[in-house]
mmCIF file of the C-alpha atoms, coordinates in Angstrom:
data_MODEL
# 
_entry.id   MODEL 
# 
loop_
_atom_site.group_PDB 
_atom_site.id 
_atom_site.type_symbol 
_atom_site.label_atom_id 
_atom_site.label_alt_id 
_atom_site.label_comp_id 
_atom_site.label_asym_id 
_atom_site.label_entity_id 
_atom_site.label_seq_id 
_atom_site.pdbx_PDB_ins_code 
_atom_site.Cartn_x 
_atom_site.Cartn_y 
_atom_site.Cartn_z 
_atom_site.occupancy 
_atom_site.B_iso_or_equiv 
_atom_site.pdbx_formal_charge 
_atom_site.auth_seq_id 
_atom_site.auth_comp_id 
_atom_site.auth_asym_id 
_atom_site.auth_atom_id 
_atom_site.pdbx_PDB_model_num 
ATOM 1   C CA . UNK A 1 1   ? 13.415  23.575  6.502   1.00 0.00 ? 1   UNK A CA 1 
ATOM 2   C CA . UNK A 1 2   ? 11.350  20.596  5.981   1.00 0.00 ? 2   UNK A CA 1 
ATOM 3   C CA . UNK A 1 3   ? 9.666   18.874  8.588   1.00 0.00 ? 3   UNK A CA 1 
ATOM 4   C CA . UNK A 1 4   ? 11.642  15.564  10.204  1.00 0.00 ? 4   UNK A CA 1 
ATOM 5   C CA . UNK A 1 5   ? 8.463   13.662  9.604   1.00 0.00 ? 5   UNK A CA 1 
ATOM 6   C CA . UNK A 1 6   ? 8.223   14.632  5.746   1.00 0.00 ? 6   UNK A CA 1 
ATOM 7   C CA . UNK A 1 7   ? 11.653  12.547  5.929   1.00 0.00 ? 7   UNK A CA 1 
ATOM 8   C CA . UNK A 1 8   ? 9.704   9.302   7.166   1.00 0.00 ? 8   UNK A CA 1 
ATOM 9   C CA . UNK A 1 9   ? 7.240   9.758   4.245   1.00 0.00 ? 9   UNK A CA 1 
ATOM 10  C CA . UNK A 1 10  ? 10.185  10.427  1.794   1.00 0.00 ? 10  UNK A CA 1 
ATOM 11  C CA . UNK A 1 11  ? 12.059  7.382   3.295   1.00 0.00 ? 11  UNK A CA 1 
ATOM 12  C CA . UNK A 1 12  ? 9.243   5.132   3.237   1.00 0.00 ? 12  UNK A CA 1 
ATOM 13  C CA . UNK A 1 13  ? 8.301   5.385   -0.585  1.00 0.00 ? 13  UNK A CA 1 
ATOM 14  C CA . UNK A 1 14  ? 11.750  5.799   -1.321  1.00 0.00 ? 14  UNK A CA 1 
ATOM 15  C CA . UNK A 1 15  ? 12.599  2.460   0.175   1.00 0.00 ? 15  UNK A CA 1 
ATOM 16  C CA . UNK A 1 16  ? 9.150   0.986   -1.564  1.00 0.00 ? 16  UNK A CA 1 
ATOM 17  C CA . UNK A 1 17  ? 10.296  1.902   -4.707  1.00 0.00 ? 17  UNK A CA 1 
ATOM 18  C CA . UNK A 1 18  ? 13.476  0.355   -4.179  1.00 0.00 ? 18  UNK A CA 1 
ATOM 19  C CA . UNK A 1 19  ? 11.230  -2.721  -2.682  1.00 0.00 ? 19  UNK A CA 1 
ATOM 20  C CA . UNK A 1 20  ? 13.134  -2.786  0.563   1.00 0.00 ? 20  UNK A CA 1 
ATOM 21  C CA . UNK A 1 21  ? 10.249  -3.605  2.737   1.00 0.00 ? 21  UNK A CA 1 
ATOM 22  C CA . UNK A 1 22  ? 13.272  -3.127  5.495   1.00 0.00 ? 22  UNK A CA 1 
ATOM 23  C CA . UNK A 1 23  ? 13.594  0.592   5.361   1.00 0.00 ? 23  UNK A CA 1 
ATOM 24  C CA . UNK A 1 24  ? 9.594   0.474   5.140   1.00 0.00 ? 24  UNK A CA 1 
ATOM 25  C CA . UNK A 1 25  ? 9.835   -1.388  8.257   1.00 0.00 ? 25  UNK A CA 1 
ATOM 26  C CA . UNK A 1 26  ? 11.992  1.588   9.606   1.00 0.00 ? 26  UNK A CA 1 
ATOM 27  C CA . UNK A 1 27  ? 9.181   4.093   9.452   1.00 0.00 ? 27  UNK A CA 1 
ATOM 28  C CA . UNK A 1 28  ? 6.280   2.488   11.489  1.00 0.00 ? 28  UNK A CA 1 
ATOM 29  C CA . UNK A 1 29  ? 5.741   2.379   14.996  1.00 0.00 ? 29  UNK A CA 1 
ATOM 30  C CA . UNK A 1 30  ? 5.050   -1.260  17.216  1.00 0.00 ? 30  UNK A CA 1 
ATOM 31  C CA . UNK A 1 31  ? 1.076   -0.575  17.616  1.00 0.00 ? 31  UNK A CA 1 
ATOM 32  C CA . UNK A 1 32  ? 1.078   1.269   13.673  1.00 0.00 ? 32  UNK A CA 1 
ATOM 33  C CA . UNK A 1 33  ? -2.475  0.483   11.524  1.00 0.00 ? 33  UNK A CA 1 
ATOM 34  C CA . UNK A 1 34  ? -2.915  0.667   8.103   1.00 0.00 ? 34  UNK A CA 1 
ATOM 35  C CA . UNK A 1 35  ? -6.024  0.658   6.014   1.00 0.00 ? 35  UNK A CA 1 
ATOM 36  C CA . UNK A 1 36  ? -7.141  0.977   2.421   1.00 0.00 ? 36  UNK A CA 1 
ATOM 37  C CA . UNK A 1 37  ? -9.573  0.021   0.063   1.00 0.00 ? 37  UNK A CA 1 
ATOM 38  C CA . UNK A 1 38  ? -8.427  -3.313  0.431   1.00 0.00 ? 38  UNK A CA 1 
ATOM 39  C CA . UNK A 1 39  ? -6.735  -3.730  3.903   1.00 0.00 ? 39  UNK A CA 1 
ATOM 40  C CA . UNK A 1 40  ? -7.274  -3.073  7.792   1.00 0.00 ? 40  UNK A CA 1 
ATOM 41  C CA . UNK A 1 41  ? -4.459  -3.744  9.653   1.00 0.00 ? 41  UNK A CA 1 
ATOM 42  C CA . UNK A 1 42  ? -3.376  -3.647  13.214  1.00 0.00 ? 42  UNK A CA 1 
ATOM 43  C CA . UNK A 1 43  ? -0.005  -4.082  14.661  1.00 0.00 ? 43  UNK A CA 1 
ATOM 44  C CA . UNK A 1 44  ? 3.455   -3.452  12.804  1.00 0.00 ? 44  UNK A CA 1 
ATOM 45  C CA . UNK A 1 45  ? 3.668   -7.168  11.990  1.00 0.00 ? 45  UNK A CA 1 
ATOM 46  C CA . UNK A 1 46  ? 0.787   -7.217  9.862   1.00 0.00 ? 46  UNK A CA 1 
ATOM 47  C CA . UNK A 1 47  ? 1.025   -3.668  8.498   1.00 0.00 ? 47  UNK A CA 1 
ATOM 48  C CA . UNK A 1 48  ? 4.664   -4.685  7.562   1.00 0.00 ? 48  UNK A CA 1 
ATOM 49  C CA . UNK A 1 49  ? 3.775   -8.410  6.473   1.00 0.00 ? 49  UNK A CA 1 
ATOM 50  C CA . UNK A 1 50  ? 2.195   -6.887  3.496   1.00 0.00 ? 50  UNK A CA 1 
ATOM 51  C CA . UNK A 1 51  ? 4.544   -4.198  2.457   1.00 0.00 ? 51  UNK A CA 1 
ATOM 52  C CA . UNK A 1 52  ? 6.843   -7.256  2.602   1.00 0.00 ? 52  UNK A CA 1 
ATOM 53  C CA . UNK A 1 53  ? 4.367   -9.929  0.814   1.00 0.00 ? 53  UNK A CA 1 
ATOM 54  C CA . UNK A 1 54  ? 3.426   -7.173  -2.028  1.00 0.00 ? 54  UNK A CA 1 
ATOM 55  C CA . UNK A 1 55  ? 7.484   -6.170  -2.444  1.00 0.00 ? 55  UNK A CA 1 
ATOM 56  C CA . UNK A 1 56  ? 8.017   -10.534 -2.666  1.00 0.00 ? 56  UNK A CA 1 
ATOM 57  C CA . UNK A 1 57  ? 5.148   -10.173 -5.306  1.00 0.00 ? 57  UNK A CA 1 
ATOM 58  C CA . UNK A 1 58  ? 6.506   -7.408  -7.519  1.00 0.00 ? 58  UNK A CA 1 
ATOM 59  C CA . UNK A 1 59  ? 9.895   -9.082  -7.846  1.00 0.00 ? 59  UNK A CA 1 
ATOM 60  C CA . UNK A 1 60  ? 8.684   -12.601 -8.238  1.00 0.00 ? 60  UNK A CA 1 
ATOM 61  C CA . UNK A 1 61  ? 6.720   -10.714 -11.442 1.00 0.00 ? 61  UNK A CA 1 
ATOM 62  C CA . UNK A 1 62  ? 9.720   -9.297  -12.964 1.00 0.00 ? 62  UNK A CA 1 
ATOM 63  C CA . UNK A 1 63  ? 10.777  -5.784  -12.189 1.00 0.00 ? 63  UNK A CA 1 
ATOM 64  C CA . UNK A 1 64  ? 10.093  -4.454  -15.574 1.00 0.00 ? 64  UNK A CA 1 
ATOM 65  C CA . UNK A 1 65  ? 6.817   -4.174  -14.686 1.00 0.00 ? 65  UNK A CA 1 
ATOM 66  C CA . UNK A 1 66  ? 7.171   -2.036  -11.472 1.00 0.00 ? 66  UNK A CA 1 
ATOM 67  C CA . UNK A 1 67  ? 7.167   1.676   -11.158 1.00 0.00 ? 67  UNK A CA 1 
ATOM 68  C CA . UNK A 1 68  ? 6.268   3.967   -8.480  1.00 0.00 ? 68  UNK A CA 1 
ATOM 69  C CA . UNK A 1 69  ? 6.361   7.911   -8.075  1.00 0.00 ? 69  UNK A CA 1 
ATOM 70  C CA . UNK A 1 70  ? 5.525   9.670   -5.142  1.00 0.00 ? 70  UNK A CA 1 
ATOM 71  C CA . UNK A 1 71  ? 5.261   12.908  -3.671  1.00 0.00 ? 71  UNK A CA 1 
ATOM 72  C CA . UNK A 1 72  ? 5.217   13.994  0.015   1.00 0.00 ? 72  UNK A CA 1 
ATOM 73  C CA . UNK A 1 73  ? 3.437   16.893  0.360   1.00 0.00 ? 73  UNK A CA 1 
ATOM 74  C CA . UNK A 1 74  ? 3.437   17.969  3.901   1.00 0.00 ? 74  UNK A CA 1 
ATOM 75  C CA . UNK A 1 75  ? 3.975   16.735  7.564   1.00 0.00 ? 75  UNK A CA 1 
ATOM 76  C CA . UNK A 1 76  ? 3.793   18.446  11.023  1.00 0.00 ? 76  UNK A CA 1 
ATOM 77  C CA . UNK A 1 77  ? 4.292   17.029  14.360  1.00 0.00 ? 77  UNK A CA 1 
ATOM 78  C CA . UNK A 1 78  ? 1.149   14.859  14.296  1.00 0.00 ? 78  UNK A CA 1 
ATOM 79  C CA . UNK A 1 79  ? 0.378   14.550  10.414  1.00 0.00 ? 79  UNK A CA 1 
ATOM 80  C CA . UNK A 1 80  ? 1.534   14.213  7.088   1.00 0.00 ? 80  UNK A CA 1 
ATOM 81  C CA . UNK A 1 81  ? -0.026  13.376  3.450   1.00 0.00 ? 81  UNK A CA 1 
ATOM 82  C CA . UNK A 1 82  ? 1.291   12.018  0.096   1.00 0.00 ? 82  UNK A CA 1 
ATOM 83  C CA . UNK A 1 83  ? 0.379   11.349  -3.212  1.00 0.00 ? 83  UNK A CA 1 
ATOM 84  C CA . UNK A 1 84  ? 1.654   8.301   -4.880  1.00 0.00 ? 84  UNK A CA 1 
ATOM 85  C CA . UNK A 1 85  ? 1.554   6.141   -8.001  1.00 0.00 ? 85  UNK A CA 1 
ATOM 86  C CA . UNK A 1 86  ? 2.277   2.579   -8.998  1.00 0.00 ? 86  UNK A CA 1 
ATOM 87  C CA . UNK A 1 87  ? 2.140   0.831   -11.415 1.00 0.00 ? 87  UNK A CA 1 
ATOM 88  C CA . UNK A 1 88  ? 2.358   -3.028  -11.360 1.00 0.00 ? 88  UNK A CA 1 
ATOM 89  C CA . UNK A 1 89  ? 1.242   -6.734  -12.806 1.00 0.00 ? 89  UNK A CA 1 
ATOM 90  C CA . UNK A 1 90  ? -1.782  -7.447  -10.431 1.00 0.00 ? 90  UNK A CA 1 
ATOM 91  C CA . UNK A 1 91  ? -0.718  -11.617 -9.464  1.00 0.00 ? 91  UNK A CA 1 
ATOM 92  C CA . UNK A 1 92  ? -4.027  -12.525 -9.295  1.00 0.00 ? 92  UNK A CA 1 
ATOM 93  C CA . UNK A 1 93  ? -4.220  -11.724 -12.960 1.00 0.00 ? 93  UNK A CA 1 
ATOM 94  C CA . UNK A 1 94  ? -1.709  -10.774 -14.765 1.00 0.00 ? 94  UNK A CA 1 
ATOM 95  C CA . UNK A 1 95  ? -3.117  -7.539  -15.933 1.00 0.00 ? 95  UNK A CA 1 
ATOM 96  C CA . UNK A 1 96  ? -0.854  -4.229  -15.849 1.00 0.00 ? 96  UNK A CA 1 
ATOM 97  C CA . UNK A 1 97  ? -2.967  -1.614  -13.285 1.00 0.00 ? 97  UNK A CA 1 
ATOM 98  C CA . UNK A 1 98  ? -1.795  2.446   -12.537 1.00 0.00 ? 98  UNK A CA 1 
ATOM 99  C CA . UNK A 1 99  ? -3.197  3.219   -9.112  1.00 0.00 ? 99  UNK A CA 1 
ATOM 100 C CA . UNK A 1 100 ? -3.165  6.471   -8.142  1.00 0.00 ? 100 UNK A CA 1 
ATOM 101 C CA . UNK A 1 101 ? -3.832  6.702   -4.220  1.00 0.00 ? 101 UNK A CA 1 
ATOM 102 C CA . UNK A 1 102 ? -3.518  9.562   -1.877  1.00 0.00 ? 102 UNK A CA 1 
ATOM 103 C CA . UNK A 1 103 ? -1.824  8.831   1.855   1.00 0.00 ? 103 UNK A CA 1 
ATOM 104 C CA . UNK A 1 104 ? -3.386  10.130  5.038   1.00 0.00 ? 104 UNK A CA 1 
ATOM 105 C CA . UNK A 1 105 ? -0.168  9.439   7.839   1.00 0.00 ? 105 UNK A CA 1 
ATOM 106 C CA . UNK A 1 106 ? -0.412  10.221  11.561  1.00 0.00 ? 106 UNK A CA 1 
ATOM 107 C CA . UNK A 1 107 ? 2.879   10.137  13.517  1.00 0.00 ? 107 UNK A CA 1 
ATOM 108 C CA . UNK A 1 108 ? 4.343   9.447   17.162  1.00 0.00 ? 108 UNK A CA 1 
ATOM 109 C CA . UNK A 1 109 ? 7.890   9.952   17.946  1.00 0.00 ? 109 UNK A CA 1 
ATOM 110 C CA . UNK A 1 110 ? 8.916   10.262  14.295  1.00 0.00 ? 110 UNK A CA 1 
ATOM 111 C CA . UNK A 1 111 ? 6.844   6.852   13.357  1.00 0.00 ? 111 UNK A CA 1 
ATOM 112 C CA . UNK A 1 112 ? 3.934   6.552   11.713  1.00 0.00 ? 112 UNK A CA 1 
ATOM 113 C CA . UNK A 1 113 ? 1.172   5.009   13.989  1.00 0.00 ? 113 UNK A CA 1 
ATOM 114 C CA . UNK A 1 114 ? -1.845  5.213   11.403  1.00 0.00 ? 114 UNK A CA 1 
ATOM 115 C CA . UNK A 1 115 ? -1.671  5.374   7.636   1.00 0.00 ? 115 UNK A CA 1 
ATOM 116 C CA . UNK A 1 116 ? -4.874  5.798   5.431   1.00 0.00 ? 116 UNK A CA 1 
ATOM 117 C CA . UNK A 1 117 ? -4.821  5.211   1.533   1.00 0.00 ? 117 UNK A CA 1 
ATOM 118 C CA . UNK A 1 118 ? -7.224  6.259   -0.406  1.00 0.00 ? 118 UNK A CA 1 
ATOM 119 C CA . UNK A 1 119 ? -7.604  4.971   -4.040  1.00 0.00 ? 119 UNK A CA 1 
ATOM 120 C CA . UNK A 1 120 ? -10.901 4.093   -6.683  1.00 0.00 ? 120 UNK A CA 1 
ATOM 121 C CA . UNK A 1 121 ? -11.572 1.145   -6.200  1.00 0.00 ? 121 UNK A CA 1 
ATOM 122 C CA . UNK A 1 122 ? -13.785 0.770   -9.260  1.00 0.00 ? 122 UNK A CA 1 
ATOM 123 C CA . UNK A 1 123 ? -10.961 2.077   -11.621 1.00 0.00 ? 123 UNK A CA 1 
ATOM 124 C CA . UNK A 1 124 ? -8.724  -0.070  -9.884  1.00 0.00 ? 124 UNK A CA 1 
ATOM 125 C CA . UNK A 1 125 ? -10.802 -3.256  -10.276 1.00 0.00 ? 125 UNK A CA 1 
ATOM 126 C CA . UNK A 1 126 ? -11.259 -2.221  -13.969 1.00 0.00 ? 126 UNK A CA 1 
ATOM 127 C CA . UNK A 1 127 ? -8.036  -2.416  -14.599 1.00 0.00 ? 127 UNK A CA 1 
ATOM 128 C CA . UNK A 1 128 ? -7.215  -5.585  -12.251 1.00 0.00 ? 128 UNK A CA 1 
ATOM 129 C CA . UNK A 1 129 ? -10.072 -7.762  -13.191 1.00 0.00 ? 129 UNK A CA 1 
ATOM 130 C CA . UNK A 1 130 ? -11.272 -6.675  -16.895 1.00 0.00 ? 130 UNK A CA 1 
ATOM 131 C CA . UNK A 1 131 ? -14.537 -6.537  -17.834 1.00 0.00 ? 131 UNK A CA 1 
ATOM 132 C CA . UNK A 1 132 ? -15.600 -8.478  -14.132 1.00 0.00 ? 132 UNK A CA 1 
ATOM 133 C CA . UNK A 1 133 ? -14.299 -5.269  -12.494 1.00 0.00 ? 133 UNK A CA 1 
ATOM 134 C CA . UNK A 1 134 ? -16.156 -3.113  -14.793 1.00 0.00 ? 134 UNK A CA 1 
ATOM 135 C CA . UNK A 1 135 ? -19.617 -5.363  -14.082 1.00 0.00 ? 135 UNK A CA 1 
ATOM 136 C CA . UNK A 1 136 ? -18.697 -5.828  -10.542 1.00 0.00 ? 136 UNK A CA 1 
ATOM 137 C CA . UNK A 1 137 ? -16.124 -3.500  -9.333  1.00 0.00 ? 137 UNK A CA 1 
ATOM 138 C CA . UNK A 1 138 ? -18.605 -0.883  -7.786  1.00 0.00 ? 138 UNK A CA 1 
ATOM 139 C CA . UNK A 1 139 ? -20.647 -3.493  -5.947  1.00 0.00 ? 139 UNK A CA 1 
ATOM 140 C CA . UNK A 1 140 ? -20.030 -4.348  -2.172  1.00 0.00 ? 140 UNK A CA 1 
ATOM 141 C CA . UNK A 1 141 ? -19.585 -8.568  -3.609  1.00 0.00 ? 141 UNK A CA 1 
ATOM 142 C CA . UNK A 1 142 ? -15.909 -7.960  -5.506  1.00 0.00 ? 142 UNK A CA 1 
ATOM 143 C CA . UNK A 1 143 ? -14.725 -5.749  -3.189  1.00 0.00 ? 143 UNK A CA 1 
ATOM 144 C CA . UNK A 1 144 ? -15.753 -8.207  -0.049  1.00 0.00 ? 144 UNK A CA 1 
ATOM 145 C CA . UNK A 1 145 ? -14.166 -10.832 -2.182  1.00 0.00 ? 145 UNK A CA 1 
ATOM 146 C CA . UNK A 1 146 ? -10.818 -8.846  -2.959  1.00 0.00 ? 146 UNK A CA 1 
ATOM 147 C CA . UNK A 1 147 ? -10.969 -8.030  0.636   1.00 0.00 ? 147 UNK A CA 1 
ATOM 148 C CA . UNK A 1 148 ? -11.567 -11.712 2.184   1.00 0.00 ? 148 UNK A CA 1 
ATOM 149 C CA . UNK A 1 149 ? -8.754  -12.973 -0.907  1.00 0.00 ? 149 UNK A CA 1 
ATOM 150 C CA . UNK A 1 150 ? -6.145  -10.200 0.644   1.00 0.00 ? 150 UNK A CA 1 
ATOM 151 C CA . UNK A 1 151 ? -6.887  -11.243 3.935   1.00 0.00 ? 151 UNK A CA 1 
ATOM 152 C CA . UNK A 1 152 ? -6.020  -14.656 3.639   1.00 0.00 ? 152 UNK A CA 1 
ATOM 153 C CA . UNK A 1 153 ? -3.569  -14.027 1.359   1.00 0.00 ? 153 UNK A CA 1 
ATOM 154 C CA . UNK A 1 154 ? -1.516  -11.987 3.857   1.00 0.00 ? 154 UNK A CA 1 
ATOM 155 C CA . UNK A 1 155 ? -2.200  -14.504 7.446   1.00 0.00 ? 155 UNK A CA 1 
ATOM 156 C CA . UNK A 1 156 ? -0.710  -17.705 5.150   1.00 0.00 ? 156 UNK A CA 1 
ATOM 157 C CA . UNK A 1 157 ? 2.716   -14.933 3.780   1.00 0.00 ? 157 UNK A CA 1 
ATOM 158 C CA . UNK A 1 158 ? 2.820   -14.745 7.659   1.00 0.00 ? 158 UNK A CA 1 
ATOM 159 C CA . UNK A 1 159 ? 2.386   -17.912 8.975   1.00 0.00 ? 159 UNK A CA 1 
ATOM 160 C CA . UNK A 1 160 ? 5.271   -19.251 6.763   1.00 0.00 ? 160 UNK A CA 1 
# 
């Protein structure tokens, strides 16, 4: 039998797919963090403020060019990994991008309280900036900038 907290990994990609930041909402705790390549977050509002603002995003796009597969590939009391896929039009662009990005979860109470993505950065900037995230996307400068852009990006989606 499956662990319960496999079912919060299951239910939270299941419900980003579906872009139902909602049932995302569902599977993190009050004091839950978040970080990735692009993103350190503290607090369920924030960590939740951008599942909502990148769902908003993908829709305002058009949903034909939204896809995501996952897999959940274990959980225990206290941990739980994944291995997921999306592909998506990057706003800031345009440009399609495939990430593939592998999910670190730690749980309380059946809720995660810290998730850690994982993803190349440099392949991801190739693909999200062109030829500036070939030049660039290695280099501490775009990734501050992506960074610092996300950032600010995500206090104004929550300030409205």
């Amino acid at each position: 039998m499956a662990h319960p907290n496999l079912s919060i990994i299951d239910r939270l990609y299941r419900s980003f797919q579906h872009l139902d930041a909602a049932g995302m909402a569902a599977c993190y705790a009050d004091d839950a963090a978040f970080e990735d390549e692009v993103f350190s977050l503290c607090g369920k509002r924030e960590v939740v403020g951008m599942w909502t603002m990148l769902c908003d995003n993908v829709r305002a796009r058009g949903l034909d060019d939204w896809k995501l597969g996952f897999e959940a590939q274990g959980a225990d009391d206290g941990h739980g990994r994944a291995h997921w896929v999306a592909d998506y039009r990057f706003s800031a662009t345009g440009r399609m991008v495939h990430n593939v990005i592998d999910a670190e979860f730690d749980f309380r109470d059946g809720l995660i309280v810290h998730q850690r993505d994982r993803f190349d950065f440099w392949r991801w900037s190739r693909q999200a900036f062109g030829p500036v995230g070939l030049l660039l996307g290695w280099t501490p400068l775009l990734r501050s900038k992506v960074r610092a852009t996300a950032a600010s990006n995500l206090r104004r989606f929550l300030d409205t």
